[in-house]
VEXBA-930172 format. One line per field, with one value per residue (C-alpha): residue in three letters; x, y, z. Coordinates in nm, 3 decimals. Example, Ala and Ser with C-alpha at 12.3 -4.5 7.8 and 13.67 -1.06 7.14 Angstrom:
residues 2
residu: c(ala	ser)
X: c(1.230	1.367)
Y: c(-0.450	-0.106)
Z: c(0.780	0.714)
//
This chain:
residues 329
residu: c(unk	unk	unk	unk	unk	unk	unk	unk	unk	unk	unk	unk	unk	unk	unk	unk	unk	unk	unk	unk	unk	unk	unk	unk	unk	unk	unk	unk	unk	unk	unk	unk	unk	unk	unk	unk	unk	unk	unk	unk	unk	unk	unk	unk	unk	unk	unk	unk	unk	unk	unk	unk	unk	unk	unk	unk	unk	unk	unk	unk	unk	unk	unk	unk	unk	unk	unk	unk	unk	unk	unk	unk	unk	unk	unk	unk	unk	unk	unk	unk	unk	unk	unk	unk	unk	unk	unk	unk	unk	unk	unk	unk	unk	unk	unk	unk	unk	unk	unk	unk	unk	unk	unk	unk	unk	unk	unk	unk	unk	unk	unk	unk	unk	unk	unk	unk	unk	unk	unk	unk	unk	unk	unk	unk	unk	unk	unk	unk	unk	unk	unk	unk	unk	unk	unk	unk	unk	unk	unk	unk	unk	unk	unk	unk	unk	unk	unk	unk	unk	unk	unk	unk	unk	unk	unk	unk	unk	unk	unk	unk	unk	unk	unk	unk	unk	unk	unk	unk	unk	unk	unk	unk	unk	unk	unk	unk	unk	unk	unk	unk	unk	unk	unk	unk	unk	unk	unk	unk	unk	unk	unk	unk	unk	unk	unk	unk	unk	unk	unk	unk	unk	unk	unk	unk	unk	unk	unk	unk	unk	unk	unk	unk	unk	unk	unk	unk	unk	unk	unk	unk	unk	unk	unk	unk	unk	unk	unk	unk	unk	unk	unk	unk	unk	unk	unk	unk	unk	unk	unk	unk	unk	unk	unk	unk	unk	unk	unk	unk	unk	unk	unk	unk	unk	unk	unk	unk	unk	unk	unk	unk	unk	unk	unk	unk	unk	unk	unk	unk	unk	unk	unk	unk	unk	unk	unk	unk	unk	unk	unk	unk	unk	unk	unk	unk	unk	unk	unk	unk	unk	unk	unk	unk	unk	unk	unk	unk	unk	unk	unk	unk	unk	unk	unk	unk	unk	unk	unk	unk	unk	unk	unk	unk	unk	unk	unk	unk	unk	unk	unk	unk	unk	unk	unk	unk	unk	unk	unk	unk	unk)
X: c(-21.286	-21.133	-20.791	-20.850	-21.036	-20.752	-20.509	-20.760	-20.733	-21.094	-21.280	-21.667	-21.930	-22.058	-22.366	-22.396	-22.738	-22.894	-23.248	-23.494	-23.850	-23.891	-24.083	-24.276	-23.959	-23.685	-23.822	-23.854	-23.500	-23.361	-23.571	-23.364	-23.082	-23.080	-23.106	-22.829	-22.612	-22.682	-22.480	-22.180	-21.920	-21.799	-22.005	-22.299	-22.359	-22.661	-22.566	-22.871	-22.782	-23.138	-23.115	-23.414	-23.673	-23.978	-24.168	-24.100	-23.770	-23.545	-23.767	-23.845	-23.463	-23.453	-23.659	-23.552	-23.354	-23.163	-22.893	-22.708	-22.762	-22.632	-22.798	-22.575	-22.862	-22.734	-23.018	-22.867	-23.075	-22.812	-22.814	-22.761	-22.973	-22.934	-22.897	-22.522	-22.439	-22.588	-22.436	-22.073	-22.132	-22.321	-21.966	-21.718	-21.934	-21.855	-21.452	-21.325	-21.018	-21.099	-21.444	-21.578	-21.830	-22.128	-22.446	-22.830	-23.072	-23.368	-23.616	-23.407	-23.428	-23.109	-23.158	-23.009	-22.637	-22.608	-22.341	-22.181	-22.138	-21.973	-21.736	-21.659	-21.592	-21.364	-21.124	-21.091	-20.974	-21.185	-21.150	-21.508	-21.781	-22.077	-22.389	-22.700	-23.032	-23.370	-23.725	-24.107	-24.103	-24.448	-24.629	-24.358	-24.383	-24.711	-24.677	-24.591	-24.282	-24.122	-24.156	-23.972	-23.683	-23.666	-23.602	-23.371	-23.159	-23.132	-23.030	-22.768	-22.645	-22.570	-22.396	-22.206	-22.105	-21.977	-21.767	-21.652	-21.585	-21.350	-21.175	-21.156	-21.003	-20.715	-20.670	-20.653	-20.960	-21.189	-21.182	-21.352	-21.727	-21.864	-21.960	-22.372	-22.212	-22.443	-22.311	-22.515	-22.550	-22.831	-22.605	-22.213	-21.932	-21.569	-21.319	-21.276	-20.904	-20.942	-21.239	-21.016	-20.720	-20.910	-21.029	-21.405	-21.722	-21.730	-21.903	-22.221	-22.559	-22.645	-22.490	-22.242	-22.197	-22.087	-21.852	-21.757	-21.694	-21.503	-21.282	-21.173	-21.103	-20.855	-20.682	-20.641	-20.827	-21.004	-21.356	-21.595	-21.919	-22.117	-22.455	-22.528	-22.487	-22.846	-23.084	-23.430	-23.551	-23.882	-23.984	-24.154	-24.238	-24.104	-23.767	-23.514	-23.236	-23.252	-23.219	-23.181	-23.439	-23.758	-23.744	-23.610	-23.905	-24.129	-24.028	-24.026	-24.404	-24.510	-24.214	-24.285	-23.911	-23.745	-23.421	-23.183	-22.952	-22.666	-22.401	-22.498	-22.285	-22.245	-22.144	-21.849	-21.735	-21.716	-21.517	-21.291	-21.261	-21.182	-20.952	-20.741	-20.749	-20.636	-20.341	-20.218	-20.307	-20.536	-20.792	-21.106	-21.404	-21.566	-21.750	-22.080	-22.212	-22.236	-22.375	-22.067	-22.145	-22.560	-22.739	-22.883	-23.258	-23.487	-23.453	-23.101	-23.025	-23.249	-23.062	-22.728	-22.806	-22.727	-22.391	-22.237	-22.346	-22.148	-21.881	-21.861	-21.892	-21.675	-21.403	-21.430	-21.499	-21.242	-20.948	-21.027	-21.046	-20.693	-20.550	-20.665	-20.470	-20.145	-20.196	-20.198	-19.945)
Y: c(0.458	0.744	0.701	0.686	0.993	1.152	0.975	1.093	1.467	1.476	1.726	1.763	1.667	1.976	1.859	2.092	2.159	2.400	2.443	2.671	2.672	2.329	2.418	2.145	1.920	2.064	2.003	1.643	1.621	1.792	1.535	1.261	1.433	1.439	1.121	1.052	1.263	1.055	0.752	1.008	0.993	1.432	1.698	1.743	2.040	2.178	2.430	2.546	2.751	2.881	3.066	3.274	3.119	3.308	3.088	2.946	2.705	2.945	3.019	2.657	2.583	2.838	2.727	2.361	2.262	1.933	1.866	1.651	1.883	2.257	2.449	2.738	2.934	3.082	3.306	3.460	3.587	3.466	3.599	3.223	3.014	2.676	2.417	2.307	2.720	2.703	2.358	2.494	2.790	2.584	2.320	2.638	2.759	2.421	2.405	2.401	2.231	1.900	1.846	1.555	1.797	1.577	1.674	1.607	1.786	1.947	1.682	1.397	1.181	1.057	0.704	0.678	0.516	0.771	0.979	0.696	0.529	0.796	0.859	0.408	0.461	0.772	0.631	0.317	0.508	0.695	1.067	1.086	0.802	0.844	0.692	0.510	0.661	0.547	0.663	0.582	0.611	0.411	0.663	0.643	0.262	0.330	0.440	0.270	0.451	0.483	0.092	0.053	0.276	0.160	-0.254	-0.182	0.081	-0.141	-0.435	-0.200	-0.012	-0.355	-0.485	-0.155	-0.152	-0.528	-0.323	-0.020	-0.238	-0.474	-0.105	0.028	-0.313	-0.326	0.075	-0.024	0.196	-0.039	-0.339	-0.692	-0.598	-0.435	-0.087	0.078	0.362	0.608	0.931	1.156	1.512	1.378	1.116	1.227	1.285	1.431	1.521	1.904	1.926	1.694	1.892	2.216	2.032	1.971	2.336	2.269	2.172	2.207	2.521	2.360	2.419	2.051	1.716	1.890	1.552	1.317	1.624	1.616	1.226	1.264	1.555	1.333	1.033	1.224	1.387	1.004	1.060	0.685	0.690	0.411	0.324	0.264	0.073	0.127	0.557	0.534	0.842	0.813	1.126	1.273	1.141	1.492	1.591	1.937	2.008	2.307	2.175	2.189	1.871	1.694	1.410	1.556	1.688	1.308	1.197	1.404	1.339	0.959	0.920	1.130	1.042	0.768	0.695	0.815	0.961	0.737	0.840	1.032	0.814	0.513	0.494	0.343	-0.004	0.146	0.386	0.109	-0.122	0.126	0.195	-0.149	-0.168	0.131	-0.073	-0.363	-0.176	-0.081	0.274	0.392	0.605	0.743	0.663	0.932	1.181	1.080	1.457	1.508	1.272	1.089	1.257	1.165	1.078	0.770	0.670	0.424	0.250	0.283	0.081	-0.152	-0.208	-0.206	-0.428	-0.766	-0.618	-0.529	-0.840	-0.980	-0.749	-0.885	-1.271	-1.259	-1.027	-0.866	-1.160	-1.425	-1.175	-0.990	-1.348	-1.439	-1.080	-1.193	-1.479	-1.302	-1.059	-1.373	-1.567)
Z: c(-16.698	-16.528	-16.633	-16.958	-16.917	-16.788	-17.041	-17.346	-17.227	-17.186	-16.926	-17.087	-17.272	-17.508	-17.778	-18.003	-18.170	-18.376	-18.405	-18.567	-18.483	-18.284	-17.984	-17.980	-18.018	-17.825	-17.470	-17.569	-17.696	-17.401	-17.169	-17.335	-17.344	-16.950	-16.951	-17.169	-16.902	-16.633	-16.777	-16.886	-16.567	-16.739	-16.675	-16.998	-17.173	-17.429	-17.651	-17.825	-18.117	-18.203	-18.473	-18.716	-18.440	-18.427	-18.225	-17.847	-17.950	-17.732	-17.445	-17.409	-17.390	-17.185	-16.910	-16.892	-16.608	-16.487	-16.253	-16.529	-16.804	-16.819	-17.039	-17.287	-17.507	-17.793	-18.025	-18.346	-18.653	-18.988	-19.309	-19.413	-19.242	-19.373	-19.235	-19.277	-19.218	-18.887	-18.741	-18.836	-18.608	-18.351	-18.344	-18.346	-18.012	-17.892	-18.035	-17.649	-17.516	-17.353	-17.508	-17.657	-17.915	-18.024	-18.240	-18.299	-18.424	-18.266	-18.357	-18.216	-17.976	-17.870	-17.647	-17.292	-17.381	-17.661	-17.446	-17.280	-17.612	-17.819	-17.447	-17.533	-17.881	-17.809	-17.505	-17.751	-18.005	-18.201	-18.336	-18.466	-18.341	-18.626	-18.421	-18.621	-18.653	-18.674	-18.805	-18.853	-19.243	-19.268	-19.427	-19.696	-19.749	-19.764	-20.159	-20.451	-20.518	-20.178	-20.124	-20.454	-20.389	-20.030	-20.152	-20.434	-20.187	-19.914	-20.146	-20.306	-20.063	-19.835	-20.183	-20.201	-19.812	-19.872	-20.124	-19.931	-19.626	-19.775	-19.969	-19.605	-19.429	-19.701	-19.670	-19.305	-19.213	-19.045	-18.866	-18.926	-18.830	-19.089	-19.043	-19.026	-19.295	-19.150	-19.109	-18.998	-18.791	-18.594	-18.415	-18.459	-18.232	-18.234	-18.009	-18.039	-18.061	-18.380	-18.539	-18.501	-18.676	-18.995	-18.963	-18.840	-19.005	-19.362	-19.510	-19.702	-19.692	-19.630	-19.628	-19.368	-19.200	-19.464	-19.581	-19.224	-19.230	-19.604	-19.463	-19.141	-19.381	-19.585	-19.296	-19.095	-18.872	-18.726	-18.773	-18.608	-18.663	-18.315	-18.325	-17.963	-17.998	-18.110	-18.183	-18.316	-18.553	-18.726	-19.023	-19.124	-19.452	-19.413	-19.281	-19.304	-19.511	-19.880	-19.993	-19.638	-19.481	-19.533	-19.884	-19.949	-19.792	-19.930	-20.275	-20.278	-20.183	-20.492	-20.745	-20.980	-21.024	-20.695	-20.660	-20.483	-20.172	-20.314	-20.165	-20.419	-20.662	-21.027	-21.095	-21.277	-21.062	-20.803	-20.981	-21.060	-20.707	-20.643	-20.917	-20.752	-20.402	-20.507	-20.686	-20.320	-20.335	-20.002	-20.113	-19.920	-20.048	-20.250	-20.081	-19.948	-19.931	-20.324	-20.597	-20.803	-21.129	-21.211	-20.866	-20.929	-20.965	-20.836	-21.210	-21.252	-20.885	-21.020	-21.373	-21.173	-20.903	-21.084	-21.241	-20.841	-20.760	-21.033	-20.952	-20.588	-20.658	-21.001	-20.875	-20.511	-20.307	-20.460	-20.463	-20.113	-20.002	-20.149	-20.008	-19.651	-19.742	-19.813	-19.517	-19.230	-19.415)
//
């Protein structure tokens, strides 16, 4: 592996992570972190951007010590303290020639091949590895209306991936194995010199990382998908980020008619995609950090859900199918 090392330009390991008020999650995350830098054959770095704390977070970081993991404390008080605001500024910290930057957030749990996978993913090829994530949502099952939302999402969204996969193979984006889709700050990595090239994180208050994702797409950068770069998260009720994971959460167990995940999209808007790919023209996908016009509901994925499949057995399947034909003859 060390020659590609040396061939990929690549000298550390910096994870970048902000965190405000997690004292009684950072050592934890830090803990598996180390762990995580055992497996990585370039020195591992924590940079802890705690910012607005006023509990232990930073003192806590402050005292943990490794031999595989350095430590780089950074406490700031911002103005704007959101969530998105204060992973940009943790990632610029961590913009240094040679890095391979990678982010989680301060409730995470990142498993032991987390580092070692996202180092794979980038000496294959990669510019940005987005890892999966994983969470005990029981307690949201639990209800009425987040078991409904969950089995109509997870029906659509794996018709809609179907979809967007077979977009991104004739765009030449992705390869055969269809991609998890997940993009998400928790479990994400980039090489630095290609973060700096787009011109950094974008400047949201949340949803930074599919913006992230959706900027790197339209540049050309390659993006892959990596089961194995695994990190488990909180599924807490209250969370920092307006709009992020646990307002989600929250609001399913109490909403009659949940809001779905802002990356589904409408029936038409994905046959018009289609429409435009199988014209030849190379698109990225829409951007998975906004809604597409009216973020769907629980009821409207439900309505929808036998008109994609229609769209993929009537028209997406039969002339992908015929395309893959062209393309090896």
């Amino acid at each position: 592996m060390d020659k590609f090392i040396k061939a990929a330009r690549l000298t550390e390991i910096i994870v970048a992570i902000p965190i405000r008020d997690e004292e009684a999650t950072i050592g934890l995350l830090l803990e598996a972190l180390a762990r995580a830098a055992r497996r990585s054959p370039l020195p591992v770095t924590a940079l802890v951007f705690a910012n607005n704390c006023i509990d232990h977070s930073a003192a806590r970081a402050r005292a943990f010590s490794d031999p595989f993991l350095a430590i780089e404390l950074h406490e700031v008080s911002l103005t704007d303290a959101s969530a998105g605001r204060a992973r940009g500024l943790a990632m610029e910290l961590a913009m240094r020639d040679g890095a391979l930057l990678m982010t989680t957030d301060g409730d995470a749990e990142p498993d032991a091949d987390w580092i070692a996978a996202a180092l794979r993913a980038t000496l294959s090829g990669a510019d940005l590895v987005c890892g999966t994530i994983g969470c005990d949502c029981s307690h949201v099952l639990a209800t009425p209306s987040g078991r409904r939302i969950t089995s109509v999402e997870i029906a659509y969204a794996d018709l809609q991936h179907e979809l967007r996969h077979a977009i991104d193979i004739m765009a030449g984006r992705q390869g055969t194995s269809r991609p998890h889709y997940i993009e998400s700050g928790a479990s994400m990595a980039i090489r630095a010199d290609r973060l700096r090239m787009i011109g950094g994180l974008p400047d949201v208050g949340s949803s930074e990382d599919r913006a992230l994702v959706h900027r790197a797409e339209e540049a050309g950068l390659t993006i892959r998908y990596d089961g194995a770069m695994r990190a488990h998260v909180s599924a807490r009720l209250h969370g920092r980020a307006r709009g992020g994971m646990a307002e989600t959460l929250q609001a399913r167990m109490v909403d009659p008619d949940p809001l779905a995940d802002q990356a589904m999209l409408p029936v038409d808007t994905l046959a018009r995609l289609w429409r435009t790919a199988v014209s030849g023209l190379a698109l990225p996908f829409p951007s998975r950090a906004v809604a597409f016009g009216r973020q769907l509901r629980a009821s409207d994925l439900e309505r929808d859900l036998p008109n994609l499949e229609r769209l993929l057995s009537g028209a997406a399947r039969p002339a992908f199918a015929q395309w893959r034909e062209g393309t090896a003859a």
